[in-house]
C-alpha positions as CSV (number, residue, x, y, z in Angstrom):
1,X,-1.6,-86.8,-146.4
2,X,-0.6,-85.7,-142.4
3,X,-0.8,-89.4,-141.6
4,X,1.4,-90.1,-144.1
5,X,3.8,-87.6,-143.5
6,X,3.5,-88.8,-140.0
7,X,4.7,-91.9,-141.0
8,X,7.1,-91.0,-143.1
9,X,8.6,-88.2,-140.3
10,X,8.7,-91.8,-137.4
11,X,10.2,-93.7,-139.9
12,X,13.3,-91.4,-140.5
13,X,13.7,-90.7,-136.9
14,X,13.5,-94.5,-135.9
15,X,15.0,-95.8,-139.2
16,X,17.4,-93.9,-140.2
17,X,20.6,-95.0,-139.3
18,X,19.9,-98.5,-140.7
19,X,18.5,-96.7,-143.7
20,X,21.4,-94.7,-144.5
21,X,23.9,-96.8,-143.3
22,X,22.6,-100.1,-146.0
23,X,22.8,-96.9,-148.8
24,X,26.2,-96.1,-147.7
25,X,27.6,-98.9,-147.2
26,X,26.6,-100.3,-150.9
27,X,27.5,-96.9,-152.3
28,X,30.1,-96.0,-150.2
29,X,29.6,-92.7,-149.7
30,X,27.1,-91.0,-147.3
31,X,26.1,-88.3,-148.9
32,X,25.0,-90.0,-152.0
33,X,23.0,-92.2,-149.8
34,X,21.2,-89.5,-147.7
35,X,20.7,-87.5,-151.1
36,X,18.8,-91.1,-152.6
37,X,16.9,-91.6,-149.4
38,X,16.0,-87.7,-149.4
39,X,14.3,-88.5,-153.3
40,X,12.1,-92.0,-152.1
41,X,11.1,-90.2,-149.1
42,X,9.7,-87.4,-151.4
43,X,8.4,-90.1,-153.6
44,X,6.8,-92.1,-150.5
45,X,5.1,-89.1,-149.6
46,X,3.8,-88.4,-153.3
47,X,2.6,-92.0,-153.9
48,X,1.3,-93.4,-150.5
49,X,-1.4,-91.4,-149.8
50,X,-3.0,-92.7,-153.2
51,X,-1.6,-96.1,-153.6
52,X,-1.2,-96.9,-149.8
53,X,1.3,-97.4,-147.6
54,X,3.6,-100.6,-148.4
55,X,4.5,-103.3,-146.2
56,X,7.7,-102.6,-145.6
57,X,8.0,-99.1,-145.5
58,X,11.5,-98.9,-144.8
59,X,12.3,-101.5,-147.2
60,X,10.1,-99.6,-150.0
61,X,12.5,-96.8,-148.9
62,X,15.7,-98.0,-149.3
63,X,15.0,-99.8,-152.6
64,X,13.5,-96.7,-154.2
65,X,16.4,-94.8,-152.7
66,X,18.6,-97.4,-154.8
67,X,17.1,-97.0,-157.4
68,X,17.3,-93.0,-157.6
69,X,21.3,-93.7,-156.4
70,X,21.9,-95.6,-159.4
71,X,19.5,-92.8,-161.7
72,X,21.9,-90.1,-160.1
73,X,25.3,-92.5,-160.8
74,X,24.4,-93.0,-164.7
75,X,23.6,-88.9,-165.5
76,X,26.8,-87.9,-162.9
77,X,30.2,-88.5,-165.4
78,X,32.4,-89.0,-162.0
79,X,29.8,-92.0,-160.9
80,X,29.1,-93.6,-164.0
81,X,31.8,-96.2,-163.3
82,X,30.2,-96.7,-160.0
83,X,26.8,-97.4,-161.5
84,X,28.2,-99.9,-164.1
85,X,29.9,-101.6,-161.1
86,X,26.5,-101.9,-158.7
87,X,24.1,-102.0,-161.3
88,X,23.3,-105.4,-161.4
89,X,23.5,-105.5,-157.6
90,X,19.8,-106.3,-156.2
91,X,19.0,-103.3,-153.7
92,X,20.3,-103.8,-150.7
93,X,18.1,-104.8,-146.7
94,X,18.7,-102.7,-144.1
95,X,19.6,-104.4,-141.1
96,X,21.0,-104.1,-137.0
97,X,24.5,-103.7,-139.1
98,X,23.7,-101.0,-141.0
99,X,22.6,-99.3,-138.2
100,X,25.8,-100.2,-136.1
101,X,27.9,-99.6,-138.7
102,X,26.1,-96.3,-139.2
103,X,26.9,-95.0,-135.9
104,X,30.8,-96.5,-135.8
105,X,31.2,-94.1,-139.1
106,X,29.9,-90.8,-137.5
107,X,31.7,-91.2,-134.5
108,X,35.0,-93.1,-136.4
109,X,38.2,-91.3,-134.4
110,X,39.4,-89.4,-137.2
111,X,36.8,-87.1,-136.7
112,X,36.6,-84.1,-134.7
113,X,34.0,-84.1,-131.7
114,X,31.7,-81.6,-132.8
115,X,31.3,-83.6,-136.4
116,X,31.0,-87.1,-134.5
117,X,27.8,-85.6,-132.0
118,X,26.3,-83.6,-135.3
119,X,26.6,-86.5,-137.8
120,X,25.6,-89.0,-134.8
121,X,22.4,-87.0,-134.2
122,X,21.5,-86.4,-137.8
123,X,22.0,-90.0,-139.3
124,X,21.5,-92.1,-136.2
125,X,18.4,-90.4,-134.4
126,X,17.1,-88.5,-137.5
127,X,17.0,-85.2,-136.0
128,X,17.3,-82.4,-138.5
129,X,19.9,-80.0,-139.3
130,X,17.6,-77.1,-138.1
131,X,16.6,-79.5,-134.3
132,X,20.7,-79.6,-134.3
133,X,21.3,-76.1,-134.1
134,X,18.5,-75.5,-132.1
135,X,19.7,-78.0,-129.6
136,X,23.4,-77.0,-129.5
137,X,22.4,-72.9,-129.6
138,X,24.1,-72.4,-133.0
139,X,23.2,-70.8,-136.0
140,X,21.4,-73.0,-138.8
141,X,24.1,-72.2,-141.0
142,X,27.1,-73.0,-139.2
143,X,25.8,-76.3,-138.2
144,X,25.0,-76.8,-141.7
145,X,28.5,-75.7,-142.7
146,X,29.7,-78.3,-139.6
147,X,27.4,-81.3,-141.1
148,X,28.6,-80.8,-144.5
149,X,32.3,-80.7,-143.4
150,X,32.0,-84.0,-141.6
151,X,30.4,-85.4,-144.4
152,X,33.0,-84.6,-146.7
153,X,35.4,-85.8,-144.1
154,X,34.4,-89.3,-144.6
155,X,34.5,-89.3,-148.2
156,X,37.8,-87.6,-148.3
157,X,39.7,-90.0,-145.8
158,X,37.6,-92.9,-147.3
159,X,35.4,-94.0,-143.9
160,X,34.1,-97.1,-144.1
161,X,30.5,-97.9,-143.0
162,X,31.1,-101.3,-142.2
163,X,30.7,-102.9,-138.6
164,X,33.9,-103.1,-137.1
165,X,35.6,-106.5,-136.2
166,X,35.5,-107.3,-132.3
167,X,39.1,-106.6,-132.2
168,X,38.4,-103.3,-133.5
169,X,36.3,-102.6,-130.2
170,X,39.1,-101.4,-127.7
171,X,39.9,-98.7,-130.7
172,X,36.2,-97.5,-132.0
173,X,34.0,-97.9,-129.2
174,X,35.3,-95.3,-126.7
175,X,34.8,-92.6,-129.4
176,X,31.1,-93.9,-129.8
177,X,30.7,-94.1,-126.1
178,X,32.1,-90.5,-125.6
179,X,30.2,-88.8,-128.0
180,X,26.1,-90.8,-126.9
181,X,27.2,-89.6,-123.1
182,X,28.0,-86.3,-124.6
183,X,24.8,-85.7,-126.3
184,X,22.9,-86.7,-123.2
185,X,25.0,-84.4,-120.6
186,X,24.2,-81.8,-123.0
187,X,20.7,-81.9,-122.5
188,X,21.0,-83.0,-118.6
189,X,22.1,-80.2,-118.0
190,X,23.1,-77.2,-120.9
191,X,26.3,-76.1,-121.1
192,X,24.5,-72.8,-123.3
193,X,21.5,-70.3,-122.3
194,X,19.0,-73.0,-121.4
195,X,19.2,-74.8,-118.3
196,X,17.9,-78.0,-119.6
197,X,16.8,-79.8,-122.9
198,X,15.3,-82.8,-122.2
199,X,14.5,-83.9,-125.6
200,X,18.4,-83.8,-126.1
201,X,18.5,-86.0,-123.4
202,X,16.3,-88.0,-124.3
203,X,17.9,-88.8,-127.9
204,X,21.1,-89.7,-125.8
205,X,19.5,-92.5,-123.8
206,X,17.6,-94.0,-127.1
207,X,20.9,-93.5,-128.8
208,X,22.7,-95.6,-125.9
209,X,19.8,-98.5,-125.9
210,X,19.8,-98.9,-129.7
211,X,23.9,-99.4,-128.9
212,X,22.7,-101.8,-125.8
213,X,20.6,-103.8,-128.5
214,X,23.3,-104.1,-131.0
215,X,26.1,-104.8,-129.0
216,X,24.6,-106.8,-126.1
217,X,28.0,-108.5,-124.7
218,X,29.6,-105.5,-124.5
219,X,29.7,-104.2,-120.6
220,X,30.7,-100.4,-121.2
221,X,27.5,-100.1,-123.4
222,X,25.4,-101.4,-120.9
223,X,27.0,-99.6,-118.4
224,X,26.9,-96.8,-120.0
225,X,23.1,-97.0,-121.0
226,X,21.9,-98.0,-117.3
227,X,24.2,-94.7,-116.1
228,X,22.0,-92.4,-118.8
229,X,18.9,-94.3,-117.9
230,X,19.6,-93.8,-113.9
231,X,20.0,-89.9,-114.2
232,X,17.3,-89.8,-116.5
233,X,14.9,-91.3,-114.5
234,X,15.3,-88.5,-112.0
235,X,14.8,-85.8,-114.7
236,X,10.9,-84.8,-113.0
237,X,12.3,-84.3,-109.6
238,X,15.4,-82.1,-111.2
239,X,14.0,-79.1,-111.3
240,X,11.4,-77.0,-109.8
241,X,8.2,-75.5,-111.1
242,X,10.4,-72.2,-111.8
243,X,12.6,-74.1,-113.8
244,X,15.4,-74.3,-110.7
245,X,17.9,-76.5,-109.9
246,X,16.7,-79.0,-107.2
247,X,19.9,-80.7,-105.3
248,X,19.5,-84.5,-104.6
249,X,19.1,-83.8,-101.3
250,X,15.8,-82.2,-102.1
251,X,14.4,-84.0,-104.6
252,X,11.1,-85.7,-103.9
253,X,11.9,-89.3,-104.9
254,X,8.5,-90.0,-105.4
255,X,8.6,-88.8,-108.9
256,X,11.7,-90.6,-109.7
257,X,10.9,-92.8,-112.6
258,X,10.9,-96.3,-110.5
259,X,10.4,-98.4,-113.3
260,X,13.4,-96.8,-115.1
261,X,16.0,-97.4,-112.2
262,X,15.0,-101.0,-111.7
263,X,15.3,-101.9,-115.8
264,X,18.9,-100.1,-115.3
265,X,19.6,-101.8,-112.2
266,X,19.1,-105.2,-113.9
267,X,21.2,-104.1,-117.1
268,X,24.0,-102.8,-114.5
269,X,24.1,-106.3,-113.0
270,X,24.3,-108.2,-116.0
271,X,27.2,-105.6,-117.2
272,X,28.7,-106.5,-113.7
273,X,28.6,-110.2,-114.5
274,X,30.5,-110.2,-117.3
275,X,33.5,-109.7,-115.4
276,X,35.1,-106.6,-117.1
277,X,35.0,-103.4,-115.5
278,X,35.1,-100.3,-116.8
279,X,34.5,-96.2,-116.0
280,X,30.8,-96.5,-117.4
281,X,29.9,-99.3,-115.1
282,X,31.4,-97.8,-112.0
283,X,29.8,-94.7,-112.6
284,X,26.6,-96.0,-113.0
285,X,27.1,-98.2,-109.9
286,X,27.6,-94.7,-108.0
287,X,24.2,-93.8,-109.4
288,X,22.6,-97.3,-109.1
289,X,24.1,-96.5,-105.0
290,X,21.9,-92.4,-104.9
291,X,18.6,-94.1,-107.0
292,X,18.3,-96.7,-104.4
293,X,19.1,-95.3,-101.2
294,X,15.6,-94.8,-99.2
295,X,16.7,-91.0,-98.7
296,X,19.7,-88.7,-99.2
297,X,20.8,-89.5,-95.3
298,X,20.5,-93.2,-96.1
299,X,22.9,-93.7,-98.6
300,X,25.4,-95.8,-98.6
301,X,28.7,-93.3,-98.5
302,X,31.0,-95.6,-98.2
303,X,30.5,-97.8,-101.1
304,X,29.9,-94.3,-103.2
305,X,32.9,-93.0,-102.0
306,X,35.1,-96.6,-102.6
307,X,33.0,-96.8,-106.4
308,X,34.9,-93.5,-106.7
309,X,38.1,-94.6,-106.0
310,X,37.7,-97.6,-108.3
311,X,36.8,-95.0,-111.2
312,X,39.8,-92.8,-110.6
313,X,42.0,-96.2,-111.0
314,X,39.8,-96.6,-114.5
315,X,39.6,-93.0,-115.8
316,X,41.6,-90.9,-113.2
317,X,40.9,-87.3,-113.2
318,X,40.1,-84.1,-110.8
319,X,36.3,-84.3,-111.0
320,X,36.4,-87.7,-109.8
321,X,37.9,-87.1,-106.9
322,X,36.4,-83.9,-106.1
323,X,33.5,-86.1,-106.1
324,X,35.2,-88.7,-104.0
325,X,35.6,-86.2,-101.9
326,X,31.9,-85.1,-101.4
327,X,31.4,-88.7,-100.6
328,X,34.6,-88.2,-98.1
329,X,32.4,-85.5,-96.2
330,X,29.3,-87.9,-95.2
331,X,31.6,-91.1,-95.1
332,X,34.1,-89.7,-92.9
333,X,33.5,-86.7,-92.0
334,X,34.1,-82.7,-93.4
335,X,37.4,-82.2,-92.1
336,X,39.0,-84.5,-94.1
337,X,37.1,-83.8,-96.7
338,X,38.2,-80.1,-97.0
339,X,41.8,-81.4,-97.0
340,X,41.1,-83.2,-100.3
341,X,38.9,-80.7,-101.9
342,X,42.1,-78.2,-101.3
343,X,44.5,-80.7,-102.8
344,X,42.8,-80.2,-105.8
345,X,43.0,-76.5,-105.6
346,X,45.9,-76.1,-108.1
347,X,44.1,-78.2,-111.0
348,X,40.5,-76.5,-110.4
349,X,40.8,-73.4,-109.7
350,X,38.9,-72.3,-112.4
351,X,36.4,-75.0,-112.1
352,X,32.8,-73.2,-110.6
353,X,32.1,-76.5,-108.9
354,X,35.3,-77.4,-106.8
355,X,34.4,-74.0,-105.6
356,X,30.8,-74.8,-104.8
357,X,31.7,-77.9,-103.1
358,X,34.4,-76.1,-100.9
359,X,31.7,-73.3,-99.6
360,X,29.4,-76.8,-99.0
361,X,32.2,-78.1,-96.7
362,X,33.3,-75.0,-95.1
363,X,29.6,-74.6,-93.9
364,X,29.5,-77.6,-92.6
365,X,32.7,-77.0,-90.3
366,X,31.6,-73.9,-89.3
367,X,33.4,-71.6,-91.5
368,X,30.4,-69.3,-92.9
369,X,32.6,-66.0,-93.9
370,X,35.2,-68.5,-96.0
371,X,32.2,-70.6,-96.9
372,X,30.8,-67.3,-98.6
373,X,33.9,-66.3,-100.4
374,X,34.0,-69.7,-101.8
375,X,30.4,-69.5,-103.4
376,X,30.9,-66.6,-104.6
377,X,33.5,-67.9,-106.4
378,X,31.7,-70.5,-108.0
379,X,28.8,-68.0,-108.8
380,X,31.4,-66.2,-111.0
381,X,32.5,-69.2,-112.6
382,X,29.1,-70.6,-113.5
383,X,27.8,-70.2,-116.7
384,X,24.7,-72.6,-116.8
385,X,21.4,-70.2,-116.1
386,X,20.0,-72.8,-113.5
387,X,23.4,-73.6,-111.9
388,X,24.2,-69.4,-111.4
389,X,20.6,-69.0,-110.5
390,X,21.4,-72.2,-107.5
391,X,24.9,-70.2,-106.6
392,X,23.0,-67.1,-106.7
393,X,20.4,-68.7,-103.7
394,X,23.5,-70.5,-101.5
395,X,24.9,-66.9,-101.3
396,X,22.2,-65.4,-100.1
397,X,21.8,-67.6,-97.5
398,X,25.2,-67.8,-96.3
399,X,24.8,-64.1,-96.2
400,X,22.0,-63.9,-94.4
401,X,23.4,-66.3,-91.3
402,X,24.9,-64.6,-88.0
């Protein structure tokens, strides 16, 4: 019986988007779907362990689940109409468009963000609703409440859960983009109490290879997967044995994840190729640039820094070129790099790491009593537990110097 449940637990995590989104798609609503899957999955585990395991396990799946979706139609008044229109439909495959499709519905625009990342990790990694909240720091039942909302959501403004047409791309895939990168930078590095959740993480680079293997013409997915698959390849070297931020600088590349950064490497160049750039591909590019440099000292700053000012032309914002500018300090120089870190004093102000990057800056000209002020700043600002506890340390040693 464990085995089974075993089984049956991998099979929903790998399978379930493709699952759900073949139920959906025939009944067109999700949550008549998940509740028919949610009955063969109980059935699977009552009958395998004595009649064996099929197979096709997800194919016994999604035809029982059918087959309990039509049971439920007939005895519900509101979807007997439904059942007499499917009935004689043969139960549908599960397929790669399902699973696309799938994933285009939870993250479909019309959707706020915290209902595209829940729905996206429920029905496309096949986390539960308790992992969710867990993951995100919230209570079970608000994320329940959050889950149920979006799933009304899509039967109220009638959601599709069909793959969208190419020329639908430029419209739906940002949204699915935004929310995979979202997941991931969640666990890279927690915006709550926990420094770090790596099996977050993790979900967002599977989430942005499944993507990669559906949708393997399209550049900004593959960028976007090589740029998750580049940072996470560093995720040993990240932090310390006291669970501490280590800076790049420090990082003992030796347990970087080298197989990682050349597979992302290749998938970069092949996104490259295609001849249409976007913010996902130059950012990983700037990553590609820090995974392969033989040392922190040996990068190459001025292609980091001229990657930066291609992704400000793409997606401009501060960050970028508060980032440009870090690159500015070991390209150039810190003197001009201070003058466009305090250009961007007016629009981050309140941002802990324009501040942390200024003290970096104004101890490298010399400035330690300014330098000081400045990371104190950003230790004030910080709310990450591993990022205040890495302020904490740059203040005491700016403190402690002459």
């Amino acid at each position: 019986m464990d085995d089974v449940a075993e089984l049956v637990d991998r099979i929903w995590r790998t399978d379930a988007a493709s699952m759900l989104g073949a139920l959906s798609r025939r009944l067109g609503d999700f949550e008549r779907a998940e509740e028919a899957l949610s009955d063969a999955l109980a059935e699977a585990l009552k009958r395998w362990p004595g009649e064996g395991v099929p197979d096709s396990p997800t194919g016994w799946l999604v035809t029982t689940g059918w087959r309990k979706a039509l049971d439920r139609l007939r005895r519900d008044a509101v979807g007997r109409e439904k059942a007499l229109l499917v009935a004689g439909e043969a139960p549908p495959e599960p397929g790669v468009d399902d699973r696309l499709a799938m994933i285009f519905a939870c993250c479909h625009p019309d959707l706020a963000e915290p209902s595209q990342i829940a729905l996206t990790l429920y029905a496309a990694s096949g986390l539960s609703t308790a992992e969710i909240a867990a993951a995100f720091l919230v209570p079970l039942p608000t994320m329940a409440q959050r889950l149920s909302r979006a799933k009304r959501q899509l039967r109220e403004r009638g959601i599709g859960f069909e793959v969208p047409q190419p020329h639908e791309y430029a419209e739906r895939l940002p949204a699915v983009l935004a929310v995979i990168y979202l997941v991931f930078n969640e666990g890279y590095l927690s915006s709550g109490r926990s420094a770090q959740r790596r099996e977050l993480a993790r979900e967002g680079v599977e989430l942005a290879r499944q993507l990669a293997d559906l949708l393997p013409r399209e550049p900004e997915v593959a960028g976007l997967t090589a740029l998750l698959e580049l940072h996470h390849a560093r995720a040993a070297a990240r932090f310390d044995s006291f669970g501490r931020i280590v800076l790049l600088d420090q990082q003992d590349r030796r347990q970087w994840d080298a197989a990682t950064i050349e597979r992302a490497v290749l998938r970069l160049g092949a996104a490259v190729r295609l001849g249409q750039p976007g913010p996902y591909q130059a950012r990983a590019g700037i990553a590609a640039l820090h995974a392969l440099a033989s040392s922190y000292e040996n990068t190459n700053w001025a292609d980091v820094r001229a990657l930066y000012d291609r992704l400000h032309v793409l997606d401009p914002s501060p960050v970028v070129l508060l980032n440009r500018a870090v690159a500015t300090r070991f390209a150039v120089g810190p003197s001009p790099a201070l003058d466009e870190v305090d250009a961007l004093g007016d629009r981050l102000a309140g941002y802990h790491l324009w501040h942390a990057a200024r003290a970096d800056v104004l101890a490298a000209l010399d400035r330690p009593s300014e330098a000081l002020a400045s990371a104190e700043r950003a230790l004030e600002l910080a709310t990450n537990p591993a990022e205040r506890e890495l302020m904490s340390r740059r203040v005491g040693e700016l403190k402690r110097q002459p």
